[in-house]
C-alpha positions in Angstrom: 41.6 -12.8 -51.8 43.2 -10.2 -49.6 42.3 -10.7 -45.7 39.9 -8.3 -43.6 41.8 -5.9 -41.5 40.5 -6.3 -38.5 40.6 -3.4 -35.2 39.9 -5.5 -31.5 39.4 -2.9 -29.0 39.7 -4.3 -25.6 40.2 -2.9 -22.3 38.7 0.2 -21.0 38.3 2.2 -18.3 35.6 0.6 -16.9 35.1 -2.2 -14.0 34.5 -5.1 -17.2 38.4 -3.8 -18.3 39.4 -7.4 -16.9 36.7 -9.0 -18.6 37.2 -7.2 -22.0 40.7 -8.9 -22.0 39.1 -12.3 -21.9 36.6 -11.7 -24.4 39.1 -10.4 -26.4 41.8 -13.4 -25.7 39.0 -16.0 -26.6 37.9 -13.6 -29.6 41.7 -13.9 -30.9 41.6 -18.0 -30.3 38.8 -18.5 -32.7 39.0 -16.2 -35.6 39.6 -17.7 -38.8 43.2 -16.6 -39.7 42.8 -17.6 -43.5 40.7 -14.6 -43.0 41.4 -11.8 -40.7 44.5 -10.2 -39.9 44.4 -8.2 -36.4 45.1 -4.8 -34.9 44.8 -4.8 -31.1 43.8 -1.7 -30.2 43.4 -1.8 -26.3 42.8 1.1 -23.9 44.3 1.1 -20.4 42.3 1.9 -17.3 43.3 5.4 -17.3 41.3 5.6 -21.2 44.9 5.9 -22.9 44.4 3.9 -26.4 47.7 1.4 -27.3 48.0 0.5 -30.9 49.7 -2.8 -31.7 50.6 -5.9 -29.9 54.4 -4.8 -29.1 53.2 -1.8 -27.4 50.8 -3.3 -25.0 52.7 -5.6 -24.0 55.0 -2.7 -23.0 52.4 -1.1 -21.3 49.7 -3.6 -20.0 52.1 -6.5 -20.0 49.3 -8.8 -18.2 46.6 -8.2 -20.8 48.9 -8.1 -23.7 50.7 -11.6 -23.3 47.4 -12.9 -23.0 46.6 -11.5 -26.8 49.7 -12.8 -27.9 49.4 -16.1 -26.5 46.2 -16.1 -28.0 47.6 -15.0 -31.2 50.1 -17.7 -31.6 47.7 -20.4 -30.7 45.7 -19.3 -33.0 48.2 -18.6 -36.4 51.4 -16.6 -36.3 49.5 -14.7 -39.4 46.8 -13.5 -37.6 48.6 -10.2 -36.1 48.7 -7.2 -38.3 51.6 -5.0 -36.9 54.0 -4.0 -39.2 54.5 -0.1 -40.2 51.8 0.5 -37.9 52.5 4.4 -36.1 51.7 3.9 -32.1 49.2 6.3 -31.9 46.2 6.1 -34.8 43.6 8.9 -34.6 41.0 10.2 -37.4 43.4 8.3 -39.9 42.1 4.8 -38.7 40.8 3.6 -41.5 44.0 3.3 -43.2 45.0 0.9 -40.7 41.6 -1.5 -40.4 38.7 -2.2 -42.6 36.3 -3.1 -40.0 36.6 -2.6 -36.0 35.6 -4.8 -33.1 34.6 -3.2 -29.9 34.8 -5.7 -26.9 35.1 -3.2 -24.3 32.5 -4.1 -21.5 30.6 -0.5 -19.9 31.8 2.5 -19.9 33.1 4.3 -22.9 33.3 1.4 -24.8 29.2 0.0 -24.2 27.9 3.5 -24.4 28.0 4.6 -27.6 31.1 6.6 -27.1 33.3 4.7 -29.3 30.7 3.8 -31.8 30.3 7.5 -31.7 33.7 8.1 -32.5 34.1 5.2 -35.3 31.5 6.8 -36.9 33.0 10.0 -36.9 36.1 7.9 -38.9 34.0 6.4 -41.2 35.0 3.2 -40.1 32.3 0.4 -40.3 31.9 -1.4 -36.8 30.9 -4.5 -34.9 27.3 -4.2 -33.0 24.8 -2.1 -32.1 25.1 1.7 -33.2 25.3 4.9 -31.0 21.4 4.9 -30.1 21.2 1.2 -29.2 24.3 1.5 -27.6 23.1 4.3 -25.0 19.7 3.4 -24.5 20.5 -0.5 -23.3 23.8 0.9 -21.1 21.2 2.5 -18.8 18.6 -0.2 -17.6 16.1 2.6 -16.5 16.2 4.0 -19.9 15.9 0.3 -21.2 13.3 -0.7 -19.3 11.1 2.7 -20.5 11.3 1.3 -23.7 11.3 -1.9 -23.0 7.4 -1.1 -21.5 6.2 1.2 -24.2 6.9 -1.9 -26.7 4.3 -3.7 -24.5 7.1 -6.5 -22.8 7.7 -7.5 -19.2 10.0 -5.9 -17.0 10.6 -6.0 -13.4 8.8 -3.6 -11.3 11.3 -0.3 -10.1 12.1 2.7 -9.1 14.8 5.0 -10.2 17.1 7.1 -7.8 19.5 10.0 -8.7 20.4 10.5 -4.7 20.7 8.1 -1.8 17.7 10.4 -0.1 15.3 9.6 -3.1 13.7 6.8 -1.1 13.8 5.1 2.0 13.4 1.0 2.1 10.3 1.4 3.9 8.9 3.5 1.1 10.7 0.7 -1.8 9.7 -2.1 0.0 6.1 -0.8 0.4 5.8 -1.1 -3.3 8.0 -3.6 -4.4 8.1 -6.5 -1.5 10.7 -6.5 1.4 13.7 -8.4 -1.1 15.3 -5.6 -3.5 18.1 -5.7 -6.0 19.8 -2.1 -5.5 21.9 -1.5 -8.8 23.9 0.8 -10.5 22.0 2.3 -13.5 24.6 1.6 -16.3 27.3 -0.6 -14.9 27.2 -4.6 -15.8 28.9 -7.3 -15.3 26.9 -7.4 -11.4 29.0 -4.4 -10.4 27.6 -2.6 -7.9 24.4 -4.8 -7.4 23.4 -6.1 -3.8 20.6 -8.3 -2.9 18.9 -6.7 0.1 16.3 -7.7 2.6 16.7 -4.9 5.5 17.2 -0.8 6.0 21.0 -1.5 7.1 21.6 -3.2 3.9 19.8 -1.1 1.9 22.2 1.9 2.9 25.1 -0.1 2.3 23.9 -1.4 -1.3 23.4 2.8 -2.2 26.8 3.5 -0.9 27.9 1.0 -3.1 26.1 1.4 -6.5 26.6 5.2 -6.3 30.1 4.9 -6.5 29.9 3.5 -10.4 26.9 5.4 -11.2 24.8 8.5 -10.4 21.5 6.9 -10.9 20.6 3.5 -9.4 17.4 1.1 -10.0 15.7 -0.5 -7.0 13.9 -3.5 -8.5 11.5 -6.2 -6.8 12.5 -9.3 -6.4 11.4 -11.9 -9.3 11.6 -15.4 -7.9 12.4 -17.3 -11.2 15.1 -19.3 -13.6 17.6 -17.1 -15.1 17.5 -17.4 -18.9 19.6 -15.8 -21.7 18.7 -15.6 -25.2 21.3 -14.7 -27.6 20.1 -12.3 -30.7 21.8 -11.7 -33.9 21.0 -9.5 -37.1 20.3 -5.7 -38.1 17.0 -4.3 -39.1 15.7 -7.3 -40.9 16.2 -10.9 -40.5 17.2 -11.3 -37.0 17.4 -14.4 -35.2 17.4 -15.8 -31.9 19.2 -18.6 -30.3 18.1 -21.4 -28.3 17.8 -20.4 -24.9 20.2 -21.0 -21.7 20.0 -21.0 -18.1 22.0 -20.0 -15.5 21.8 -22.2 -12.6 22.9 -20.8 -9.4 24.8 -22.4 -6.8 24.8 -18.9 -4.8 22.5 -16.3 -3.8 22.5 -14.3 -6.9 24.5 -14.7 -10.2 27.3 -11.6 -9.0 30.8 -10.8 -9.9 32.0 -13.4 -8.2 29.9 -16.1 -9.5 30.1 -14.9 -13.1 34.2 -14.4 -12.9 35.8 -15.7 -10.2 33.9 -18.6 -8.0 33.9 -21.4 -10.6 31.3 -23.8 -8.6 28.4 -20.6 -8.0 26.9 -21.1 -10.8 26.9 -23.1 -14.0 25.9 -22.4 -18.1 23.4 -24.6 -19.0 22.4 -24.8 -22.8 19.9 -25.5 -23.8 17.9 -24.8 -20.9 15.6 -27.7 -19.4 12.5 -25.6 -19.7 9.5 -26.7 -22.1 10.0 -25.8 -25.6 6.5 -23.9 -25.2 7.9 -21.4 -23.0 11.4 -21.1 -24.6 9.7 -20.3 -28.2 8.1 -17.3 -26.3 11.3 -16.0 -25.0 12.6 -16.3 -28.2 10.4 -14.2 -30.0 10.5 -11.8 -26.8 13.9 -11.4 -27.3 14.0 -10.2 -31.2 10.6 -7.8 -30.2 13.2 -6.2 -27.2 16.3 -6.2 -29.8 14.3 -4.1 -32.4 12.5 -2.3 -29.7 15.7 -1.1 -28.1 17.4 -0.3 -31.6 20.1 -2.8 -31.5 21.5 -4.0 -34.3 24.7 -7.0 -34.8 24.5 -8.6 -31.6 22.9 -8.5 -27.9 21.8 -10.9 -25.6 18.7 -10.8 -24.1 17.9 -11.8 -20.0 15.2 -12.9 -18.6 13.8 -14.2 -15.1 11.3 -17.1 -16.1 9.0 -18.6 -13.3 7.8 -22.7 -14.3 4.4 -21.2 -15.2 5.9 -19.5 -18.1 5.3 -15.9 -17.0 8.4 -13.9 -17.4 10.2 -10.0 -17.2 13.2 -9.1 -19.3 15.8 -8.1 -16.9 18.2 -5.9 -19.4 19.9 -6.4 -22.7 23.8 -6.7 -23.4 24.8 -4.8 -26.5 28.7 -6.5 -26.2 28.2 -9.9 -24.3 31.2 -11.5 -22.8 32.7 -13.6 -25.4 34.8 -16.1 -23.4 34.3 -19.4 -24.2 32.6 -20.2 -21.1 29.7 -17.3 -22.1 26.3 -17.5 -22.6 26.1 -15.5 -25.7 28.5 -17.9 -28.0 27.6 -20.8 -25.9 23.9 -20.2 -27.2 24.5 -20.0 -30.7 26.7 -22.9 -30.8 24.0 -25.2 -29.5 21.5 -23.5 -32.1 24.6 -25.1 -34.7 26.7 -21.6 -35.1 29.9 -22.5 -34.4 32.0 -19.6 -32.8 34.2 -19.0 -35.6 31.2 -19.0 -37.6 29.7 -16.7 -35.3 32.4 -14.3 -35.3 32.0 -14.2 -39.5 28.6 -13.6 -38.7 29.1 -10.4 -36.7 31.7 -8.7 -38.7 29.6 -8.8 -41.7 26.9 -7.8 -40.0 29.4 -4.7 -39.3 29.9 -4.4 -42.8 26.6 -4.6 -43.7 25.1 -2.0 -41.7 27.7 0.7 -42.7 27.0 -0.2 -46.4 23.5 0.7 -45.6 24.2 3.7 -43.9 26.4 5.1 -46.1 23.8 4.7 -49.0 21.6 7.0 -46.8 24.3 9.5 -46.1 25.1 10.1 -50.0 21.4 10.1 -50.6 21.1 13.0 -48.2 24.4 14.7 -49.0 23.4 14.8 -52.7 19.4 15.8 -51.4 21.0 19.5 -49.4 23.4 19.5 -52.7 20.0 20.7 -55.0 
């Protein structure tokens, strides 16, 4: 049986470009090469796509030793490079049968490159162009979020720094805020603030990676991720894990760089009673946001069981210290399993799809 081509996008432009590169390395480590071969396909910070593993290394020599380390740990036959041209446009499916987005944010999150894979007829890994956008922008999110009748943290949404003042926030929310950039993860450009002088500061900074930011109130509770797989029908969710700080919120730092703020517990400690209503949460906010393939699901859970969903990740970090493979191997998915899992999910979808498109195509032909 001939082996799946298979198109890794990593990189980006975005502030997850770091990120995307160790998804992508840990991606690389644990897919099946009896089964895959492997186009890395990685754009630089300055959006320039670099086909092949020779020519990132050229050009990103950082991020592109790190893929072919990866590589060769994993099986010298896992790299598809030869005849390969450097540059691959609307001709892409010649090169891959099936493509693998794990850039983190912009461009890459948005529905911009699902856009343009659809537009090459090229099926795809994840949640399509609608799911995509809507769960990039966590005001958007949240709208629907609401009008599916789940929790969310109370906010307001700002398109200037003069929208509103902390007084006027904090008169409705509670003096402790999160200030964050709209459509931005990863913790970028999200401050905890208790004061007017931090408030300012926490605008200055989430306006520089977004024009609209989201004040929320402050919701005292355990973090907990629930991990979320399937299209339309038969999706599941995982068993749920908690993040256990060690620092004042889980940021940047503590997600990428501090190793001792904050640890990945799975499963998490609370009572199965409470985690068996996350878990259902989480598939009613997946099909309520239109994702399909993958997403992982966050919420901040008090002891009493009451809970909001703070957002949705449509391309979870997939290092193996994340929550979203971490989850489904303690549900029994192991990540190479996993990784199967989502690429035929891929496949699936596009199958589907493409039933619909000849349906309609042959419907305008009468």
């Amino acid at each position: 049986m001939s082996k799946i081509r298979l198109g890794v996008f990593f990189g980006g432009s975005s502030t997850e470009h770091e990120v995307s590169v160790l998804s992508t390395e840990s991606v690389l480590k644990n897919l099946d090469a009896s089964k895959y071969e492997v186009l890395p396909i990685a754009v630089t910070k300055q959006g320039e796509f670099i086909v092949g593993e020779d020519n990132i290394i050229n050009v990103m020599p950082d991020a592109g030793n790190k893929i072919k380390n990866a590589r060769s740990r994993n099986g010298s036959d896992l790299m598809l490079c030869e005849n390969i041209p450097a540059i691959i446009g609307s001709d892409l499916k010649k090169y891959i049968d099936v493509a693998f987005p794990l850039i983190h944010g912009y461009l890459g999150e948005d529905g911009a490159l699902q856009g343009m894979l659809r537009a090459f007829q090229v099926p795809f890994v994840g949640c399509d162009i609608l799911g995509s956008a809507l769960n990039i922008d966590k005001s958007v999110e949240h709208m629907s979020l609401k009008s599916a009748g789940l929790p969310v943290v109370r906010s307001f949404t700002l398109h200037s720094k003069d929208d509103m003042s902390y007084a006027d926030c904090a008169s409705e929310l509670g003096s402790i805020l999160f200030v964050k950039s709209a459509d931005v993860g990863s913790s970028v450009g999200v401050s905890k603030v208790r004061n007017e002088e931090e408030y300012i500061a926490a605008l200055d900074d989430s306006f520089q990676y977004s024009d609209t930011v989201v004040v929320e109130a402050f919701f005292q509770g355990h973090e907990v991720e629930c991990a979320v797989l399937g299209n339309r029908e038969n999706v599941q969710a995982s068993l749920c894990g908690e993040i256990v700080l060690h620092s004042d919120f889980y940021s940047y730092d503590a997600k990428y760089v501090d190793a001792d703020a904050a640890e990945v517990v799975v499963p998490t400690a609370l009572p199965d009673s409470i985690t068996e209503k996350l878990r259902g949460a989480a598939i009613l906010a997946f099909k309520a946001t239109k994702c399909e393939g993958m997403a992982r699901v966050d919420f901040l859970v008090k002891d009493n069981g009451d809970f909001v969903i703070n957002e949705l990740n449509t391309i979870p970090g997939f290092t193996t210290i994340s929550m979203y493979p971490k989850a489904w191997e303690a549900t029994g998915v192991s990540y190479s399993a996993l990784l199967d899992k989502v690429i035929e999910l891929g496949v699936a979808r596009y199958n589907r799809d493409s039933k619909i498109e000849r349906s309609y195509k042959d419907a305008v032909k009468k």
